[in-house]
FIMI-966375 format. One record per residue (C-alpha): residue in one letter; x, y, z. Coordinates in steps of 0.02 Angstrom, whole numbers, always signed. Example, Ala and Ser with C-alpha at 12.3 -4.5 7.8 and 13.67 -1.06 7.14 Angstrom:
2
ATOM code      X      Y      Z
ATOM    A   +615   -225   +390
ATOM    S   +684    -53   +357
END
This chain:
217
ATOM code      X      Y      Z
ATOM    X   +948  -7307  -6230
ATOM    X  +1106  -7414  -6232
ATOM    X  +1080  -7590  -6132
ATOM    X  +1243  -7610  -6017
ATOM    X  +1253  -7777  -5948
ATOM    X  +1370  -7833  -5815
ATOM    X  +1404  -8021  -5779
ATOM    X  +1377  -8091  -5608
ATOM    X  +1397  -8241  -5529
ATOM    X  +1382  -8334  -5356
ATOM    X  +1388  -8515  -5317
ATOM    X  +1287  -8598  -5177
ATOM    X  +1320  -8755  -5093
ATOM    X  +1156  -8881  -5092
ATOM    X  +1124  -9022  -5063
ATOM    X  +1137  -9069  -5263
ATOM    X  +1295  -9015  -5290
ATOM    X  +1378  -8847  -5323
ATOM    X  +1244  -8730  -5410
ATOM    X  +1323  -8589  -5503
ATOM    X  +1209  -8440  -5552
ATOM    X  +1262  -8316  -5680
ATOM    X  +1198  -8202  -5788
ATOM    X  +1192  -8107  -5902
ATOM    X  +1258  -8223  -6022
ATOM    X  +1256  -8209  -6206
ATOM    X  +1182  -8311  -6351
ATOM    X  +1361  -8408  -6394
ATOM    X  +1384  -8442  -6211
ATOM    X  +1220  -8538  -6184
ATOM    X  +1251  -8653  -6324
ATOM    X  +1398  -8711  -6228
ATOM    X  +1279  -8772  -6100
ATOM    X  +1146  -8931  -6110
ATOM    X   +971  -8874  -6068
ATOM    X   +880  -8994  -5927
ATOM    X   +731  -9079  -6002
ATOM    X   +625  -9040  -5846
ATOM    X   +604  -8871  -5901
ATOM    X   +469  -8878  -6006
ATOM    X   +325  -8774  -5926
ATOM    X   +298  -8640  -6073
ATOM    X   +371  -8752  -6223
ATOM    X   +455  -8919  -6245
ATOM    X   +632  -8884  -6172
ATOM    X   +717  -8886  -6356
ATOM    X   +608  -8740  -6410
ATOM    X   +617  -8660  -6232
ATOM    X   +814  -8662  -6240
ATOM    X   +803  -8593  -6415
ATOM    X   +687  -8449  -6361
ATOM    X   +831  -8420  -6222
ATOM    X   +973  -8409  -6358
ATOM    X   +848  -8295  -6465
ATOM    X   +838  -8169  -6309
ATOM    X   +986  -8164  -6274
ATOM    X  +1030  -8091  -6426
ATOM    X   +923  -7945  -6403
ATOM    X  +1000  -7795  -6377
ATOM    X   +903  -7767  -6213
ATOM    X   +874  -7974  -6183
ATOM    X   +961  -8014  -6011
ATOM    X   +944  -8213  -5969
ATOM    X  +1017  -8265  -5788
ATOM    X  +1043  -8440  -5768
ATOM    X  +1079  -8594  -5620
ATOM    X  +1176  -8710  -5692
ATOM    X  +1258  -8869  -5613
ATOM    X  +1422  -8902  -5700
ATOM    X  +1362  -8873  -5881
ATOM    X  +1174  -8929  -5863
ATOM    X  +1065  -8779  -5853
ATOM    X   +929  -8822  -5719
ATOM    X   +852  -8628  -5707
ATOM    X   +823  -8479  -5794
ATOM    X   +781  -8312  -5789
ATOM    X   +747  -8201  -5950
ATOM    X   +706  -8016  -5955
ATOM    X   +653  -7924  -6135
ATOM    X   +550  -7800  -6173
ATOM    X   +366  -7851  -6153
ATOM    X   +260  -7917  -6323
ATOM    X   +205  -7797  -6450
ATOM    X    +54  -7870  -6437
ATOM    X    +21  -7823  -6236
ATOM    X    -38  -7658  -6179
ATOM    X   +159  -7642  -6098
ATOM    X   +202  -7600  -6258
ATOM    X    +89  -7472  -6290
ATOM    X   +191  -7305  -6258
ATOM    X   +365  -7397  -6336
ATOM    X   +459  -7354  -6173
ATOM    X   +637  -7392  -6194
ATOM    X   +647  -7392  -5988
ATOM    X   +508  -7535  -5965
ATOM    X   +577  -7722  -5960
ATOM    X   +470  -7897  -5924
ATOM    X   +528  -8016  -5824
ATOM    X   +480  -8158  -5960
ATOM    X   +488  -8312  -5892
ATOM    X   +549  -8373  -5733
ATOM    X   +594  -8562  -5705
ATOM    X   +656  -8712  -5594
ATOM    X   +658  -8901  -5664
ATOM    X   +568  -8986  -5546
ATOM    X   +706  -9077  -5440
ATOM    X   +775  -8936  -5395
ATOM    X   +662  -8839  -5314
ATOM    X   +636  -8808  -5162
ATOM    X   +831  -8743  -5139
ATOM    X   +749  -8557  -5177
ATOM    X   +863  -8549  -5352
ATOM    X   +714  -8431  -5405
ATOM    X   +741  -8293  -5266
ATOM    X   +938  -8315  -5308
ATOM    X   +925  -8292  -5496
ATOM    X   +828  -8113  -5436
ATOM    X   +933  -8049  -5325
ATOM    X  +1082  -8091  -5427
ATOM    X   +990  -7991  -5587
ATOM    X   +986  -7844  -5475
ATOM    X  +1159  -7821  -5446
ATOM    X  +1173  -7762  -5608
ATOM    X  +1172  -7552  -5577
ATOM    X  +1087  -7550  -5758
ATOM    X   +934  -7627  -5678
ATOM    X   +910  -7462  -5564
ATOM    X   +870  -7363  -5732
ATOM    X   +729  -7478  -5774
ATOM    X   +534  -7541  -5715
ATOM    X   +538  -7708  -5705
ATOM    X   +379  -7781  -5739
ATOM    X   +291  -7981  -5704
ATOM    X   +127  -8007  -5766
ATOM    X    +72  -8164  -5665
ATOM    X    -75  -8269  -5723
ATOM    X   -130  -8428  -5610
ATOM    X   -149  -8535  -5781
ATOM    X    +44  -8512  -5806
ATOM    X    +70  -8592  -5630
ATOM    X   +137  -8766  -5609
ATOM    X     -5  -8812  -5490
ATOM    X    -18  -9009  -5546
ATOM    X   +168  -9034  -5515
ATOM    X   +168  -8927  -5342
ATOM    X    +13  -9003  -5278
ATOM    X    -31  -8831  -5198
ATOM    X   -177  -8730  -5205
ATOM    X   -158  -8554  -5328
ATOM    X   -194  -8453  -5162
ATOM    X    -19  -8563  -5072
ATOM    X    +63  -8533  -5259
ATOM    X    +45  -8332  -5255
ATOM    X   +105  -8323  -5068
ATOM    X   +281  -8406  -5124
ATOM    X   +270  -8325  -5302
ATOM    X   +243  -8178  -5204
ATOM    X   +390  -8215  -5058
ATOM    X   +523  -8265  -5215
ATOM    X   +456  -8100  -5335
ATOM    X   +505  -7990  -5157
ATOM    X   +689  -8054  -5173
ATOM    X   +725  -7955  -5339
ATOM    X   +623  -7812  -5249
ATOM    X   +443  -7830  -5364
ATOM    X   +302  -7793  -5268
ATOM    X   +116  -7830  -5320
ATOM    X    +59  -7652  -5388
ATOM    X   -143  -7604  -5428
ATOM    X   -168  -7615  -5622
ATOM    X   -383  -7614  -5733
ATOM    X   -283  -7752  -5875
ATOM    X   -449  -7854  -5906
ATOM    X   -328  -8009  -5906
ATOM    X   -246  -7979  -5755
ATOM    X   -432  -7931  -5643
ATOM    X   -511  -8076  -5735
ATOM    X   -451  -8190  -5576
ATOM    X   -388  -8116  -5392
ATOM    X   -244  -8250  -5396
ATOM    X   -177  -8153  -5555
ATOM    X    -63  -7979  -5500
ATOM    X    +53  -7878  -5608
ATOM    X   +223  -7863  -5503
ATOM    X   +333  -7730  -5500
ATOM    X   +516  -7628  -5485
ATOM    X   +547  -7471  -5531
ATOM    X   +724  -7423  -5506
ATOM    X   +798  -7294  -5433
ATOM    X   +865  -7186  -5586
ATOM    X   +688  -7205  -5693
ATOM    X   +608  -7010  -5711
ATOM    X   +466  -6963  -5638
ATOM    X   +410  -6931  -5832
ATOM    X   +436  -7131  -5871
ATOM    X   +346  -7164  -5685
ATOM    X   +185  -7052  -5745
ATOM    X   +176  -7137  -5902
ATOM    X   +218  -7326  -5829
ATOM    X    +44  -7273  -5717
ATOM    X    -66  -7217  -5861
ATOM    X    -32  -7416  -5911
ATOM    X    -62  -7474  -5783
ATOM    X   -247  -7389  -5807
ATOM    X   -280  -7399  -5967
ATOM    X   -459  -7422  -5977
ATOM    X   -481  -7267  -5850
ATOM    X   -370  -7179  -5978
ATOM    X   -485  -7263  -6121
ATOM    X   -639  -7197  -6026
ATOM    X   -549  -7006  -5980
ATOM    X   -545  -7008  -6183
ATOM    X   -715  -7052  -6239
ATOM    X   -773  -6937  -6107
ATOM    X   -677  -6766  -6191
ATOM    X   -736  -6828  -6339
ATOM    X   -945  -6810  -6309
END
């Protein structure tokens, strides 16, 4: 499958300044960009940015940023999902994660999150793709937010719905081992029903685990 990307950009007017999101943007361009230290929630920031320069170098990697004047304050990164994680399972070429999503803390609150989606989406490419976000409560920045997980999902939820992912039914034992958790979704308008079909037997793995034991007694 060959990964087109097409660049896209908007700027909004807040009250911070001018905020201008763009994306994709490639390894060399990043590095012309300072990374703010406030956005530290997976990694320390200089490790974070360098994960975002080492995506973005993948042939499928997409990374949409916000940036005010050179100082990257968000970030959105898309790959395919861990070798390690059931996603990975059936290789499919048509299946992307939505990584990481993230907002230094002073500027939230301006909804750069829901931008940074909706601007990913203009991309046509992304209508030949499922989009997936595997959303775990212990990855939310409760402490900083002050709100409760069940307040967190209901934005996380609100801001997932601008890039069109919807919460979608899934047996991962990590994702049922808490309600708060939910695996969110897109499937674009150009994936087969073949990729579909198989994206579902994923989904339910364990009931496919269980289907196979079963032929086997």
């Amino acid at each position: 499958m060959k990964h087109i990307k097409t660049y896209h950009s908007l700027s909004l007017n807040t009250s911070y300044g001018d905020v201008m999101i763009e994306g994709p943007i490639t390894a060399d361009e990043l590095k012309e960009y300072q990374f703010h230290e406030n956005l530290h929630a997976f990694r320390p920031s200089s490790k974070q940015f360098a994960a975002l320069i080492n995506i973005a170098k993948l042939e499928e990697g997409r990374i949409i940023i916000s940036r005010i004047n050179n100082v990257i304050v968000g970030y959105v990164t898309f790959l395919y999902p861990d070798p390690m994680e059931r996603w990975s399972l059936y290789k499919m070429e048509d299946l992307l994660e939505l990584g990481a999503i993230e907002v230094a803390y002073p500027y939230r609150g301006i909804k750069l999150g829901s931008y940074m989606l909706k601007l990913s989406m203009m991309d046509s490419m992304m209508e030949n793709y499922i989009i997936i976000s595997t959303e775990y409560y212990w990855h939310w920045d409760l402490n900083e937010t002050k709100l409760s997980v069940w307040n967190y999902r209901k934005i996380m939820e609100k801001m997932m719905s601008a890039g069109g992912l919807k919460p979608a039914p899934t047996d991962d034992p990590e994702i049922i081992s808490h309600p708060a958790n939910c695996l969110m979704v897109r499937i674009g308008k150009n994936v087969p029903t073949s990729s579909i079909e198989r994206f579902d037997r994923l989904r339910f793995l364990e009931k496919e685990k269980y289907r196979s034991f079963r032929k086997g007694l």
